[in-house]
C-alpha positions in Angstrom: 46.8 17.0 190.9 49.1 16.2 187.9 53.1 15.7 188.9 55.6 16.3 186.8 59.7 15.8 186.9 62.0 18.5 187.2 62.8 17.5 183.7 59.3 18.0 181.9 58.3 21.1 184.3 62.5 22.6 182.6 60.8 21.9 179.3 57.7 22.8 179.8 59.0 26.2 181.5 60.6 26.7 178.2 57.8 25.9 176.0 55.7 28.5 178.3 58.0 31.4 177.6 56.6 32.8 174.7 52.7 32.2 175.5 51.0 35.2 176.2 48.3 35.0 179.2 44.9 33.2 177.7 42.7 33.9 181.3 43.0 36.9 183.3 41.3 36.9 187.5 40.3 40.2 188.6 39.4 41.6 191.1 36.4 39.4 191.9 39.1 36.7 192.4 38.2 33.1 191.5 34.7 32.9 190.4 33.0 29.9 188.4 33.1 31.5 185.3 37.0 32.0 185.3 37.7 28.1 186.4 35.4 27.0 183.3 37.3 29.4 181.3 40.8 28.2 182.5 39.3 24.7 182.1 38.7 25.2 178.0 41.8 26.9 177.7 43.6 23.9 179.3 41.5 21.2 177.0 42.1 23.4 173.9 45.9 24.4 174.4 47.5 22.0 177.0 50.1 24.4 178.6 48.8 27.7 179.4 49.6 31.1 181.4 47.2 33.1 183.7 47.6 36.4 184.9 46.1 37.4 188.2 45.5 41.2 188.6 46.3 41.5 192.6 49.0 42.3 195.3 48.7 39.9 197.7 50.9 36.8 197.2 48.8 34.2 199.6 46.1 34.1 197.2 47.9 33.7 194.5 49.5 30.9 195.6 45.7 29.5 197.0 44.3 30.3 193.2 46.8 28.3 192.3 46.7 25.5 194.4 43.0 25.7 193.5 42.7 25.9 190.5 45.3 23.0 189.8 43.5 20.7 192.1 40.0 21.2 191.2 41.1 20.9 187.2 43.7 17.8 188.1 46.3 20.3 186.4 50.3 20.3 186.7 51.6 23.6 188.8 54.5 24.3 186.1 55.8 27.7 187.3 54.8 30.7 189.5 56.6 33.8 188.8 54.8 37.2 190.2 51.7 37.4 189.1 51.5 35.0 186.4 50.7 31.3 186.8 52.1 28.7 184.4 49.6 24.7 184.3 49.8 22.2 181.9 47.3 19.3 181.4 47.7 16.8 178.9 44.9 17.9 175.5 42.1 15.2 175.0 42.6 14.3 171.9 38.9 13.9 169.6 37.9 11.8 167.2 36.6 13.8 164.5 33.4 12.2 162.5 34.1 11.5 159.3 31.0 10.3 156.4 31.3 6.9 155.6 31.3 7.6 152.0 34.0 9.9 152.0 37.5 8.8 152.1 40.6 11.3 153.7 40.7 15.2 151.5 37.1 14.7 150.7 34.4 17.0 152.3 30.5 17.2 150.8 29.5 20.7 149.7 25.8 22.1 149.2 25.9 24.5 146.0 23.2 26.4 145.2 22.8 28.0 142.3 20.1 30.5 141.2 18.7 29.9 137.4 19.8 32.4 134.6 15.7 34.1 134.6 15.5 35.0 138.1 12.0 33.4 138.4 12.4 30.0 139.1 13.4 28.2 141.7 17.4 28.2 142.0 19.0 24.7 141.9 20.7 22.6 145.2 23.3 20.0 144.5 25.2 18.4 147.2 29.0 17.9 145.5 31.5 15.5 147.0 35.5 18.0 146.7 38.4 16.8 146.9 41.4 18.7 149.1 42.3 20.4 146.7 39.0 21.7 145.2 37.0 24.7 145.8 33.9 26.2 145.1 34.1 29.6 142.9 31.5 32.4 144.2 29.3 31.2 140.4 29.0 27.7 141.9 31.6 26.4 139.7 34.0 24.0 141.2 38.0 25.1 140.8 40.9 22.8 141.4 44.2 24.2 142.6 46.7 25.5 139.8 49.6 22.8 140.1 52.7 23.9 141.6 54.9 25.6 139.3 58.2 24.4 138.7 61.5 25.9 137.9 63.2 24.8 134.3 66.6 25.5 135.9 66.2 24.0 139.4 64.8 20.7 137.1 68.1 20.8 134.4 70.3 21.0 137.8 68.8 17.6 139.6 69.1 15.9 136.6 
């Protein structure tokens, strides 16, 4: 189980305060399917809240001793019914094509031909970040940022 000072559980307690509850134990209590669940919520938020749907404060309290052992998750804050943890997110490295340098992404357009008969044309198309591709097949760029005569007389 992860431990935490009284200083990051404060923060974290703050941080927590405006999450709504991602994973909700019924009535069937703590089955396999809710401590997978919990588990991607913790990987793909970090700090999350649970909300368990029954009266009796003992097993709660063994949910959440439970469920923050078996995950090696921080117990941040217990308050009625809902259950605070935080675990650190894994961070991923995202695969990126060699080729491609940062902003660039490869797009397959496929465009059919102006009879209708033949066959219509694939082209794989390297875009930039700010490119797009139009409904046609055509490839847009972004309209540059417009500017404001008077803000550009006042810096000067």
């Amino acid at each position: 189980m992860l431990k935490l000072t009284p200083a990051e559980r404060s923060a974290l307690r703050a941080e927590a305060h405006g999450l709504n509850p991602v994973v909700m134990i019924g009535a069937d209590g703590l089955t396999e399917s809710v401590m997978k669940e919990v588990a991607n919520s913790l990987d793909s938020h970090g700090l999350i809240k649970v909300r368990v749907f029954g009266d009796d404060r003992e097993a709660r309290v063994a949910m959440y001793d439970k469920i923050s052992a078996d995950l090696d998750a921080a117990q941040v804050q217990h308050i009625g019914k809902l259950l605070v943890l935080y675990r650190p997110k894994v961070e991923t490295a995202k695969e990126r094509s060699s080729k491609a340098g940062p902003g660039m992404r490869e797009v397959t357009i496929v465009k059919a031909s102006a009879s209708g008969t033949k066959k219509p044309s694939v082209t794989k198309v390297m875009l930039k970040g700010n490119e797009r591709v139009t409904a046609g097949g055509n490839i847009k760029r972004a309209k540059p940022r417009q500017t404001s005569s008077k803000k550009s007389s006042l810096n000067k």
